[in-house]
N, C-alpha and C positions, 0 to 999 in steps of 0.2 A: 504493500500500500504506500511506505514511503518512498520508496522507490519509484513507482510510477509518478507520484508528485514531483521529486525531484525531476523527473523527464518531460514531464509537463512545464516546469520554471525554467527549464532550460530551454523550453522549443520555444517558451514564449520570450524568454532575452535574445533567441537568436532571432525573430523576428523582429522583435523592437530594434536591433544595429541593423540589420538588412533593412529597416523603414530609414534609420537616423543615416545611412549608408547612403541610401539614394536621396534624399534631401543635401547631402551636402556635397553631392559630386560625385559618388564612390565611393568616396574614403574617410574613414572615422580616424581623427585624429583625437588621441587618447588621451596625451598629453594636455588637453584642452575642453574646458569641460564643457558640456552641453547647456544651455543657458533653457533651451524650449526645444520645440517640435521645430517645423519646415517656417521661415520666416515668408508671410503674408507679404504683398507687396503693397503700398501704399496706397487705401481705399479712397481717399477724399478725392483727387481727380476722379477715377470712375465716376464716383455717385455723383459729380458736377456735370461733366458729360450726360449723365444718366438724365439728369434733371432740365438740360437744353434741348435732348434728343424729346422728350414728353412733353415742352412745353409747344415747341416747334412742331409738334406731331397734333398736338390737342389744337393750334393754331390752325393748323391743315385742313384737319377733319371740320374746324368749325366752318371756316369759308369755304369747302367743300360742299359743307350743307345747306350753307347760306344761299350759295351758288344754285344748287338743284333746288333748291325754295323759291327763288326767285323764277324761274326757269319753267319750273314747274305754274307756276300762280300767272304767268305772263301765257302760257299756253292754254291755261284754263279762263282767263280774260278774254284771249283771240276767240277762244272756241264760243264763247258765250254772246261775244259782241258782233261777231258771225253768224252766229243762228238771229239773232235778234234785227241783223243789217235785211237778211235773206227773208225775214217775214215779214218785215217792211216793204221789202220789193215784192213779193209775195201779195199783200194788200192793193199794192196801188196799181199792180197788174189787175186785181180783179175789178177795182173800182172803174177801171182803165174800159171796160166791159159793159158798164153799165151805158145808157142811151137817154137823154135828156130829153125828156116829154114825154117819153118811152114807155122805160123799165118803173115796175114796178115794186109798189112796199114788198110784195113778198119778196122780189130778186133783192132788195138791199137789206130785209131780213137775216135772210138766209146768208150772206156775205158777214154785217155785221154779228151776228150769235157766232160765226164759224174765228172772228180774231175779238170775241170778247166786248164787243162794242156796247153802245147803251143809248136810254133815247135821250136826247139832249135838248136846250132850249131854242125856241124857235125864234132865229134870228130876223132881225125884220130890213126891210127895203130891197131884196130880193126876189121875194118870188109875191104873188097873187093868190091870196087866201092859202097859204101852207096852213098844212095837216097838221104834222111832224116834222119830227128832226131826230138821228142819230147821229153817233159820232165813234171814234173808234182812234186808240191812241197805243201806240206801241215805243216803250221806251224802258231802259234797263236802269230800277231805281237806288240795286247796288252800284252797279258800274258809274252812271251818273254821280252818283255821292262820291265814289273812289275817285273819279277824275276830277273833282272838286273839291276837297281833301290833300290828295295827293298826285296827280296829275302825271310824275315822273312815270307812274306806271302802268300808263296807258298810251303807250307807241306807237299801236294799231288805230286806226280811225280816229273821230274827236272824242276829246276828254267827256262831256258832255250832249249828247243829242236826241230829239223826239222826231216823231211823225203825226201828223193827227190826221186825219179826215173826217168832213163834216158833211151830211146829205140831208137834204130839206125836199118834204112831198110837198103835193099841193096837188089836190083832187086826185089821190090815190098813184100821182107817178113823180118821179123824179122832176125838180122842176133846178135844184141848183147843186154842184157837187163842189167841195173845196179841198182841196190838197194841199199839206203846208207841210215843209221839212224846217226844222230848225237846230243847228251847230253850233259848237264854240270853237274858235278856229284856234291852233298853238301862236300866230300871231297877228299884227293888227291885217286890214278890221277883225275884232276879236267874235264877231257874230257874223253867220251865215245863216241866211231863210231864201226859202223857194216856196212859191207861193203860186198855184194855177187853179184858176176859177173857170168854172161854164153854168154857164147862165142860162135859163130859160127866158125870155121876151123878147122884146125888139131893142138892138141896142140904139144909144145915143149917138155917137160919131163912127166908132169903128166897132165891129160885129170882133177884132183881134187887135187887141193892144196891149203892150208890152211894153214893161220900164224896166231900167238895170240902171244902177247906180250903188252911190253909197252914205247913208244916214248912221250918224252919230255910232259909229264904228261896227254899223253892221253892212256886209254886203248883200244886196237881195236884187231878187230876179220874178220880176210877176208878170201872170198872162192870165188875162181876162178874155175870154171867146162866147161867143153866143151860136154856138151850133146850128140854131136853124137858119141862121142867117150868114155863118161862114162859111169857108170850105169844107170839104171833109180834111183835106191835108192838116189845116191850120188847126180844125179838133184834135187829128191827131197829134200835132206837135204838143200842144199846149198839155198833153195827158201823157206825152213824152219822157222820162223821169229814168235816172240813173244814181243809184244808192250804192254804185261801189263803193264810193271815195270814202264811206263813212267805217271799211273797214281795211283801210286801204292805209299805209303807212303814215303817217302824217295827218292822216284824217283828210276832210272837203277846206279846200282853204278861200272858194270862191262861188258864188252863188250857181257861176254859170256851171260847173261841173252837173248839177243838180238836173238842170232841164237845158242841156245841148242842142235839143233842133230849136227850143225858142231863142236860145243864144245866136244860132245861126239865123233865125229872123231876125233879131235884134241888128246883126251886122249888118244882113245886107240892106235893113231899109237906111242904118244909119248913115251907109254909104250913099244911098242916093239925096239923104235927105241934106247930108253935110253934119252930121251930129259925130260931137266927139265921144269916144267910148271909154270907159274908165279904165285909168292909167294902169292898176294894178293886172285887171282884169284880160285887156289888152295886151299887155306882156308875157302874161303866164299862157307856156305853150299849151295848158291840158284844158286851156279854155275856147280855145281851137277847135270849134263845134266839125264834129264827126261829117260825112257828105248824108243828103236828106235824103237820100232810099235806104242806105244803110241803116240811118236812125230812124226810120220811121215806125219799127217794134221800140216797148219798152226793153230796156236791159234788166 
């Protein structure tokens, strides 16, 4: 029994010099005494490095996810202010359809229930003993508050924009139909409105009339037609409407973008007539209305 003990102390000093052996090179120098085990190498660099490497990584990670947050929130904007541009152009396609003296309450029924619309008040000096009145308004009242708020983060179309339209009976049909888009442009004039009316009567001087100009820093474009008494062309300009820009980089920066073939009647009468065109409006190449067969669908 003590014998195997002694053989056990002995296997285990000859392992303890074969550890202190390799720690110190090979070689146990005996003459010198052992202080400790295998000498550690100095920890505080490491864990200073350790502590740059985590800080610089936690740094990373954070603008990493800042990064795909933002990214993310800008592609769920696009896609929202998208669907919302698309149903608007969507609306005024169909109102585009209706027929002055025509169509009737149930066709604008059935239009307004289908985008939520409602019946509205009955505005006066338009039509001759009106019925009703509907009206139907398509506008995104997150998105709007976000681009008014914080504006940075809406890139796509304008910070701020509505559609509305407004239809007045009068003896069971359509007697006046109003279309109005309104913008906030990123800079001046800081408002964009299009604005195209058709009228049921007889008009005053011109059956199509159009102004473009610009008041108190908004740019606007209106046409006023009376169908039974214009062309068909110039009906159809004036119900003529293009709702890309509004989702379009930069958003609509000018009325005329809005309604292109009246823009392009606005030209050519102002050419004949000697009328100067507004400076901004004039210069910017996207207001350079389309040729009139082309435009003659809505976009």
């Amino acid at each position: 029994m003590a014998a195997s003990r002694r053989g056990c102390q002995q296997s285990n000093s000859s392992l303890f010099a074969s550890f202190l052996a390799a720690c110190s090179g090979g070689t146990i120098r005996r003459k010198r005494p052992v202080a400790g085990l295998c000498r550690m190498p100095n920890a505080k660099p490491l864990e200073e490095k350790w502590r740059k490497y985590s800080r610089l990584r936690s740094l990373s990670l954070f603008f990493w996810f800042l990064a795909v947050s933002l990214l993310t929130a800008e592609c769920l904007i696009f896609i929202i202010n998208l669907r919302a541009e698309r149903r608007a152009a969507a609306l005024f396609q169909e109102v585009r359809s209706l027929r002055v003296g025509e169509s009737t309450d149930a066709d604008v029924k059935e239009i307004v229930d289908r985008y939520g619309g409602e019946a509205g008040l009955l505005p006066s000096g338009f039509c001759q003993s009106p019925d009703n009145s509907h009206s139907v308004e398509i506008r995104s009242e997150g998105l709007n508050w976000l681009g008014e708020k914080a504006a940075w983060l809406r890139p796509f179309g304008n910070r701020v924009w509505s559609i509305s339209v407004t239809i007045v009976m009068s003896r069971g049909r359509v007697c006046w139909v109003s279309s109005w888009v309104r913008a906030y442009a990123w800079k001046a004039p800081q408002e964009v409105e299009a604005e195209s009316n058709l009228v049921l009567g007889h008009p005053g001087d011109q059956s199509y009339s159009v102004s473009v100009g610009v008041q108190r820093n908004t740019s606007f474009t209106r046409v006023e037609v009376f169908p039974t008494w214009a062309t068909a062309e110039q009906t159809l300009h004036a119900s003529d409407s293009d709702l890309s820009c509004l989702a379009r980089l930069g958003g609509c920066r000018a009325a005329c973008e809005l309604l292109p073939s009246v823009w392009l009647d606005y030209q050519t009468e102002a050419k004949e007539k000697g009328w100067s065109l507004p400076p901004d409006e004039a210069s910017d190449p996207r207001c350079k209305a389309p040729d009139v067969d082309a435009s003659a669908g809505s976009r």
